[in-house]
N, C-alpha and C positions, 0 to 999 in steps of 0.2 A: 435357201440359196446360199452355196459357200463364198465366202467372205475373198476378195478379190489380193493381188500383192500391193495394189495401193491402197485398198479401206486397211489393211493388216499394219502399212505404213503409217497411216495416220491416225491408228489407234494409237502406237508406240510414240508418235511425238509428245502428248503431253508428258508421259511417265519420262521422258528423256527430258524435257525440259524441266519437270519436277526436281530430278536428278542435278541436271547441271546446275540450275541455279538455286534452288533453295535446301538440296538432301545434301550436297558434296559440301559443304561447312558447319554440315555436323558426323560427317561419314566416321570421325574416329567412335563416335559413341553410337555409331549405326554399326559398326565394325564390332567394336564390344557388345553389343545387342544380342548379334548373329551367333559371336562365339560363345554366349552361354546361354542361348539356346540348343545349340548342340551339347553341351556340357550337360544342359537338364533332359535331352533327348536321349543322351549315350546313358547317365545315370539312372532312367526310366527304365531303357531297355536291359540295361544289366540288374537291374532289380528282378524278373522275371528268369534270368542263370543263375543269380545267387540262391532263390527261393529253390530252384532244380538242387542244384549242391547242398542245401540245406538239408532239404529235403532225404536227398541220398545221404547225407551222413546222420541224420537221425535213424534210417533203415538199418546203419551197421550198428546202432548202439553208442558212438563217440558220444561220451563224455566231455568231451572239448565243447562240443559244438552250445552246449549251453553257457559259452562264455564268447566265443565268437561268433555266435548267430544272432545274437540281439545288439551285439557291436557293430555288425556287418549291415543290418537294416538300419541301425541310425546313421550310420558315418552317408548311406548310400541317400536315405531322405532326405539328409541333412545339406550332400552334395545341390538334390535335384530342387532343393526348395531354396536355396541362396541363389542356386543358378536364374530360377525363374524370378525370382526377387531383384536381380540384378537384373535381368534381362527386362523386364519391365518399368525399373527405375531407367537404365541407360536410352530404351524408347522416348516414358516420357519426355524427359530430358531433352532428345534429338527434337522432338516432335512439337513439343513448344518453344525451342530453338527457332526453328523451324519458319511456325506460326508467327513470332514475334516480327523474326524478320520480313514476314511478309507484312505483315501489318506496316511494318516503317512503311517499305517501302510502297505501302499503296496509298496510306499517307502524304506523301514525299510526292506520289505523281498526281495527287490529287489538288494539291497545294498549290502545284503546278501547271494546271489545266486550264483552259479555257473557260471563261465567267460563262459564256453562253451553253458550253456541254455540261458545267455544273448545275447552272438553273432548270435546262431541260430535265433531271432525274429529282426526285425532292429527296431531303435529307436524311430522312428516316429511311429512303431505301438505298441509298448509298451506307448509311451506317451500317445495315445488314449484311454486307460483304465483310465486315472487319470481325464479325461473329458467326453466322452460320456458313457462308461461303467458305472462310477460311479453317473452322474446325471441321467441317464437312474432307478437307484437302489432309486434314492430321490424321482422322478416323482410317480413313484410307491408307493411310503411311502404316498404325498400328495392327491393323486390319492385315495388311501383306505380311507383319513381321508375324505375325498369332500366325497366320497359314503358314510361312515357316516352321514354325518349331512344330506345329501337327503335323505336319508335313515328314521333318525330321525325326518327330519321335516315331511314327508309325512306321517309316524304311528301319530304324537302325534296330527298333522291338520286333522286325519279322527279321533280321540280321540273327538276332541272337537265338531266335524262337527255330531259326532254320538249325542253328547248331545245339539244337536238345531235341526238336524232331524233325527234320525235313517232309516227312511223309503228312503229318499232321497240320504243320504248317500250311503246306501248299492245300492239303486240305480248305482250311480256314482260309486262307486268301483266296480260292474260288468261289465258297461260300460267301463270302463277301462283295465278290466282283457281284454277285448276281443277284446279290441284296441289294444295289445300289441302285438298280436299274427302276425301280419303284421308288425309290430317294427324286434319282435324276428326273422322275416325272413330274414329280411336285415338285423341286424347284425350278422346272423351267415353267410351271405353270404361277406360281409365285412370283415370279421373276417379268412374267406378262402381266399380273395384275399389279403389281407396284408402280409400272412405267405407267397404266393407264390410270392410276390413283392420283400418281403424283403428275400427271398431264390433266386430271380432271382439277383437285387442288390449286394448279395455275392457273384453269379459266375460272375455278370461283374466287381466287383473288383479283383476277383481273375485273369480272365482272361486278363483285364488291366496291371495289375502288372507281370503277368508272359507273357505278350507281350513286354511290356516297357523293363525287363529284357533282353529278348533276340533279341531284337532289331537290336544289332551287328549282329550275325549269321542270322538275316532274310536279313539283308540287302545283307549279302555276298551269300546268295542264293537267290536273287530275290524272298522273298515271300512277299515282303510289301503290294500287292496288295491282295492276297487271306487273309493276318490277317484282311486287310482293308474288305473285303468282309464279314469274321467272326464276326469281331466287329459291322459292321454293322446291322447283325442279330439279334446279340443281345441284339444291343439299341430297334431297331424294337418291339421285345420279350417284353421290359420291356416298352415301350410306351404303348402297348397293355393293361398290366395287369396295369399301369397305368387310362389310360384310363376308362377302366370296374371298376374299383375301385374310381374314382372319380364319373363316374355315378350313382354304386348306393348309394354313400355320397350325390349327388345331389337330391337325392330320400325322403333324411329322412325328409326337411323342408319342402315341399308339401305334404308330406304321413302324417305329424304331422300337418299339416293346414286342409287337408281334414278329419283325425281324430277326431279334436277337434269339426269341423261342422257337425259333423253325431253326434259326444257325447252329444253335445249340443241340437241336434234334436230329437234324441231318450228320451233324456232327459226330453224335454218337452212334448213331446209325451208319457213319461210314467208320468208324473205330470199331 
């Protein structure tokens, strides 16, 4: 069923309020992140012109080129590996910015909060908001910037790739598009077994914690054995959905091996 203009809307809210309050007072080193990940994108894809040039000038015989061709690939790795180094220092950076600030302030409202909403949740699981909650929220930040710069190297390396072949290129980018379409199966089907992983995960912590609690009263009715029974089903359940979820993760490094040798052959097959 397609996604309606209000569900579309309040997808976007969280990310806009991520945005407003917690990303915009680190945006200058979010701003720095961006721009040299294009920097390691643009030097990527011109590593693939220069090798073509090299190339060509070792065909004529220049004599030069053994002084400017091994100049030319350092100065260009050297470009796209500080790039990425930066770009990865200036994330961190943002991203436990970021985290801190959040941490104050959930701190700060917590301090603040009503004795009886505090004693309703117990301690240890309010502590897990200051740890996994919140780096859960940074992974995701670093997470969009990595898709960026994939993102960017792959447009500006078919940029350059068009201006040494077009014919070949467009080749290779449809062979691609139709590689993908057995990628996009497994991960949507990946993508179903994690929701129902980590929905199974919550009823065995839930069901843990509300066994453990009553533990007393099971003992003094003799149910230890049938919770024992319950619990056990439900490890069962999520070994399961474990399971099918690691297989088809096991899937994707021989689906992308066997991909790349068909690309490769259709490849030369259309050359």
């Amino acid at each position: 069923m397609p996604r309606t203009r209000s569900q579309d809307t309040a997808l976007h809210v969280p990310y806009a309020r991520l945005w407003r309050d917690w990303l915009s007072p680190q945006r200058r080193l979010l701003y720095g992140a961006v721009c040299m990940a294009l920097v390691a994108a643009t030097s990527a894809g011109a590593y693939s012109k220069f090798i073509q040039t090299l190339m060509a000038a070792l065909e004529t015989g220049g004599t030069a080129v053994a002084t400017w061709g091994p100049v030319g690939i350092i100065c260009l790795t050297a470009v796209s590996g500080s790039a990425l180094y930066l770009k990865e220092t200036l994330t961190n950076q943002a991203v436990t910015g970021m985290e801190t600030d959040m941490r104050k302030a959930m701190f700060r409202t917590l301090v603040g909060a009503d004795l009886a909403q505090l004693q309703r949740d117990p301690p240890a699981a309010l502590a897990t908001h200051f740890s996994s909650d919140i780096r859960l929220a940074g992974r995701s930040v670093t997470s969009l910037l990595g898709a960026f710069t994939s993102i960017a190297t792959f447009f500006v390396t078919i940029g350059f790739m068009l201006s040494i072949d077009a014919w070949l290129t467009g080749a290779m980018v449809a062979i691609l598009a139709l590689a993908l379409i057995p990628v996009n199966i497994v991960g949507r089907r990946l993508r179903k077994l994690s929701k129902r992983t980590q929905i199974q995960i919550a009823s065995m912590m839930s069901e843990v914690v509300e066994g453990l609690s009553g533990i007393r009263m099971a003992r003094t009715y003799r149910l230890e054995e049938p919770m024992a029974e319950s619990a056990d089903r439900m490890f069962e359940r999520l070994r399961g959905l474990q399971v099918k979820q690691n297989r088809w993760q096991a899937r994707i490094s021989p689906l992308m091996e066997i991909l790349g040798g068909l690309a490769i052959a259709m490849l030369l097959f259309v050359v």
